[in-house]
Each structure stands twice: as structure tokens, then as C-alpha cells.
C-alpha positions as CSV (number, residue, x, y, z in Angstrom):
1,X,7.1,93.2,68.9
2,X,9.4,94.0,72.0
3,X,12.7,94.7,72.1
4,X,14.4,96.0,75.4
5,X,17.3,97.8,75.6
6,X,18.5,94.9,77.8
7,X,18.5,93.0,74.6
8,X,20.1,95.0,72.4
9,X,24.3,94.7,71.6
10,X,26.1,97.8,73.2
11,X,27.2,98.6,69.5
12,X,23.8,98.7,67.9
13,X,22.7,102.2,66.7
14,X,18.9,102.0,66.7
15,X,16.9,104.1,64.5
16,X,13.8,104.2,62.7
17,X,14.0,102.2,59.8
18,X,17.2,100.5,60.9
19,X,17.6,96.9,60.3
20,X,18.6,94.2,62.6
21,X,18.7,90.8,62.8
22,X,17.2,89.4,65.7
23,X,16.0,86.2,67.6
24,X,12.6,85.6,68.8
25,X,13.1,84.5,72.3
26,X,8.9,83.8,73.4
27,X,5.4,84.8,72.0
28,X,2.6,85.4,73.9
29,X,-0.9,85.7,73.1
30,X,-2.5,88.5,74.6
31,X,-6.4,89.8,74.4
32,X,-4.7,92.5,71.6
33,X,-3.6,89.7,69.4
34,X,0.4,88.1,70.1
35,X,2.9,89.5,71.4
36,X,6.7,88.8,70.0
37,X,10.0,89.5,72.1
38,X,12.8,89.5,70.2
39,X,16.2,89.5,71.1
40,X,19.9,90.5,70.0
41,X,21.7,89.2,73.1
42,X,20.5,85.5,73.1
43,X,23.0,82.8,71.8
44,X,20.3,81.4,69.7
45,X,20.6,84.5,67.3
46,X,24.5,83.3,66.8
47,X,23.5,79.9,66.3
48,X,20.7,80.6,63.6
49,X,22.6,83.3,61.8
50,X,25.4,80.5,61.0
51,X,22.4,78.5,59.9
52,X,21.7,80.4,57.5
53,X,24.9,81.2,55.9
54,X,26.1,77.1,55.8
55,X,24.6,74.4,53.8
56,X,26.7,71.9,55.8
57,X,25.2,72.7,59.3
58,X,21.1,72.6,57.3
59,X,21.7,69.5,56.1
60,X,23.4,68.1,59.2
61,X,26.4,67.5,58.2
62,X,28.1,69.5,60.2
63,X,26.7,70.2,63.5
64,X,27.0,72.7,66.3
65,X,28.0,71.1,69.3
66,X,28.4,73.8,72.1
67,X,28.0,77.4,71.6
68,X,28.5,80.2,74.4
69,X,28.5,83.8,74.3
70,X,29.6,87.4,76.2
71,X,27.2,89.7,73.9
72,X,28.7,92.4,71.4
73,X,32.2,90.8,73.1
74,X,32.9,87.6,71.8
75,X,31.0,84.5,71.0
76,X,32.8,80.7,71.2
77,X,31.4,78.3,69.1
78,X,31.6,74.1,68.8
79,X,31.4,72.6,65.4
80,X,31.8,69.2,64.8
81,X,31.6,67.6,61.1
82,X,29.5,64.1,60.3
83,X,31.9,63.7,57.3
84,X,35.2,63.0,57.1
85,X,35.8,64.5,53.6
86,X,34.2,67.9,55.4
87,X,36.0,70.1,57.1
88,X,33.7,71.4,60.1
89,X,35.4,74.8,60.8
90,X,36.3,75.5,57.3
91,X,32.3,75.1,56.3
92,X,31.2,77.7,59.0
93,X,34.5,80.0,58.1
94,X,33.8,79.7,54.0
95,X,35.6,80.5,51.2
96,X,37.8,83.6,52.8
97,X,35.8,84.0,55.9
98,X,33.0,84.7,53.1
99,X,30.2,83.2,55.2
100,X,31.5,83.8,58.6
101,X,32.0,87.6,57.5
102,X,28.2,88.2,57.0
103,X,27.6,86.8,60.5
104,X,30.0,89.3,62.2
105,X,28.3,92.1,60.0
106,X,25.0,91.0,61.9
107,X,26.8,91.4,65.1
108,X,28.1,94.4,64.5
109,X,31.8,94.0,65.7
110,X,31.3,91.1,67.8
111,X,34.1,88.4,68.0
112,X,33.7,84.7,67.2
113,X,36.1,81.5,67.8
114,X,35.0,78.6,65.9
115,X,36.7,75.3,67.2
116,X,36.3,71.6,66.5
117,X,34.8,69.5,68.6
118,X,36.1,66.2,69.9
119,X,35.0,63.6,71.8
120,X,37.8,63.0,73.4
121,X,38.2,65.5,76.6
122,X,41.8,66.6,76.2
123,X,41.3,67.6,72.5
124,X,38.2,69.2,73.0
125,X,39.8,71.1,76.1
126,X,42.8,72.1,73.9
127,X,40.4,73.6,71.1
128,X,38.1,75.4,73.2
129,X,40.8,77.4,74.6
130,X,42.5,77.9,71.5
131,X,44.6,80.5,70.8
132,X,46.3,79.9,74.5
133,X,49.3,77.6,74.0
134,X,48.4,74.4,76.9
135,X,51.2,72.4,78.6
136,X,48.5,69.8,80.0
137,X,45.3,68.7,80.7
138,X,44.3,66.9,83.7
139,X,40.4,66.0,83.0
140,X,38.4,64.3,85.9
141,X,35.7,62.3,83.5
142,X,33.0,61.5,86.3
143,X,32.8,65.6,87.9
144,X,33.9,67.1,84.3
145,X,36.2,69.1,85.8
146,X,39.7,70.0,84.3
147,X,42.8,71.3,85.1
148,X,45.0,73.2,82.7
149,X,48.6,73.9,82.9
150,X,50.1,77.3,80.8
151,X,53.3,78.4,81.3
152,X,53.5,81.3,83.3
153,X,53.6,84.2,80.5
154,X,50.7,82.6,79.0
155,X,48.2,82.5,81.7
156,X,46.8,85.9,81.6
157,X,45.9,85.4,77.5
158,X,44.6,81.5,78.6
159,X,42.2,82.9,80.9
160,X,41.8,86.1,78.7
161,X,40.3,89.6,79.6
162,X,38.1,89.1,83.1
163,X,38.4,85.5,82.6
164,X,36.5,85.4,79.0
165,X,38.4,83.1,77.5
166,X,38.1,80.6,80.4
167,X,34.6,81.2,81.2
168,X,33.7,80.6,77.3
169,X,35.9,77.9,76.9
170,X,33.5,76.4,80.1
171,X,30.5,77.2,78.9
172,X,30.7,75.8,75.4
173,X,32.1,72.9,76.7
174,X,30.4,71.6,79.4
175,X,33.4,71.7,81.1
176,X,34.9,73.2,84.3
177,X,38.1,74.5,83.6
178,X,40.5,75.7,85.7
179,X,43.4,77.0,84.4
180,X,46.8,77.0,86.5
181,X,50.8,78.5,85.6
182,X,53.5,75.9,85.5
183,X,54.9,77.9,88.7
184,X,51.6,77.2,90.7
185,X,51.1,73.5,89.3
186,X,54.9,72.6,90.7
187,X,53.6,74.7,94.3
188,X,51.1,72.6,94.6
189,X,52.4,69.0,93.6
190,X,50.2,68.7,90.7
191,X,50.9,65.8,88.4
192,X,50.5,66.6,84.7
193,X,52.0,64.6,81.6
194,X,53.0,67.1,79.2
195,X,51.1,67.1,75.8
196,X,52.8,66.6,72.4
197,X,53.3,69.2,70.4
């Protein structure tokens, strides 16, 4: 088995006889018999370690939708729920954050937002970059683009530390987000419609 450094969280403490969860990101056969790299890095691990701990998600009803991830920093995650009498974020949470608890032990400090997904491109928008407060949305359907009004005191936690937030938000999406103060939106004769709050 091969694990690189490369592959390892910043926070893991590697010893002999330590245990870590890991993802198995290829096997190859080799004259010496197969060869297994393993990862700690790759989203997948994220993905199958709320597997795990979720009935919902293993027998499909709830699904993960979009998942993105910054390593050992924080991981964004897309749920979405096949039933209406299941609530999608509160399976993956659990009873007290009991399930979602034994994930974040895995990861060893790492971060994770669980949001609902929506088919509709403002909600699902709105969620992804939630906890940033959003004025408005301005989705372009066919290039999946999006601008984003904040007010100006909230821009810097919309876009979040070296544009995390944003760039997660993005990613787990499928979206391209671009997020813009109210100040800048007026400069440059953007049209938005407010959303209701």
C-alpha cells in the first residue's frame, strides 16, 4: 500500500500502528503482486465516510448531490432528500451531530458545510454559500454563471478566507459564482431583484 505524504491531511500525526481512514484512489497490478494507493486528500474519502455513518444516503434516499473539498480545511457538501417526510441535512447531521461527529473525528479537525440541494438555481446558490447573508442572485442558465450581490460588510465572509467559501460554493455546485458588494453592483449598473427574506 502507498500513501504519500502529498496525500496525507496537514493534521495527521503518522505513526506506526496509527489508524486512519483512508480512500483507495487506483490499484495496480505489478509482477510483485497489486499495488494499492490510498489516499486521505481525495473527496471520495468524505463522500464514503458519510456513507457509512447514514442509512438514508445507502439506501438512496437521500443522495449526495455535489461535494467539494480544500483538504484538512473545509469540505462543502450537496445533499438532497428522495423523500419528503426526510429531512436530507438532518439525516447526514444525526441525532446531535451524532453521525456527522464521527466523520469530523476521521478528519481530524477538518470543517464540513452540509447544504440542501435544489433544483432551482437561486436556492441552490443561496445554500451553497450559506452562512453569507445574499441580497441577489443573477443566474445565467445556458453559461451557468452567477452573480451574487452582499452587502458591503458581508463580502469578505461571502467569499471567505482566500476565496474558500466562493470557490467551494463553485465547485459543489457546478456553478460559477461571482460574488459582488451592493457598492460595486450600483458602480457598474447591475440589475438585481432583491430576494425575500
Amino acid at each position: 500500500t502507498s500513501l504519500p505524504r502529498k496525500e496525507l491531511l496537514k493534521s495527521d500525526e503518522v505513526f506506526e500502528g496509527a489508524r486512519l481512514r483512508v480512500y483507495i484512489t487506483k490499484v495496480d497490478m505489478t509482477t510483485k503482486g497489486p499495488k494499492v494507493f490510498v489516499s486521505r486528500t481525495d473527496k471520495n474519502l468524505v463522500k464514503r465516510l458519510i456513507e457509512q455513518v447514514c442509512p438514508e444516503i445507502q439506501d438512496g434516499t437521500v443522495e449526495i448531490m455535489g461535494i467539494a473539498r480544500d483538504p484538512g480545511e473545509r469540505c462543502k457538501i450537496a445533499v438532497y432528500s428522495h423523500d419528503e417526510n426526510v429531512e436530507a441535512i438532518g439525516a447526514v447531521v444525526g441525532y446531535k451531530g451524532s453521525r456527522i461527529q464521527e466523520v469530523l473525528e476521521s478528519l481530524q479537525g477538518e470543517k464540513i458545510d452540509i447544504f440542501e440541494w435544489s433544483s432551482k438555481p437561486i436556492d441552490l446558490i443561496v445554500n451553497a454559500l450559506t452562512p453569507a447573508k445574499i441580497l441577489a442572485v443573477n443566474p445565467n442558465l445556458k453559461k451557468k454563471e452567477a452573480i451574487v450581490v452582499v452587502l458591503d460588510k458581508d463580502l469578505t465572509a461571502a467569499i471567505g478566507a482566500k476565496g474558500q467559501n466562493a470557490k467551494l460554493a463553485s465547485h459543489a455546485t457546478g456553478w460559477k459564482i461571482d460574488i459582488v458588494s451592493l457598492t460595486d453592483a450600483k458602480e457598474k449598473g447591475i440589475r438585481y431583484r432583491r430576494l425575500e427574506s
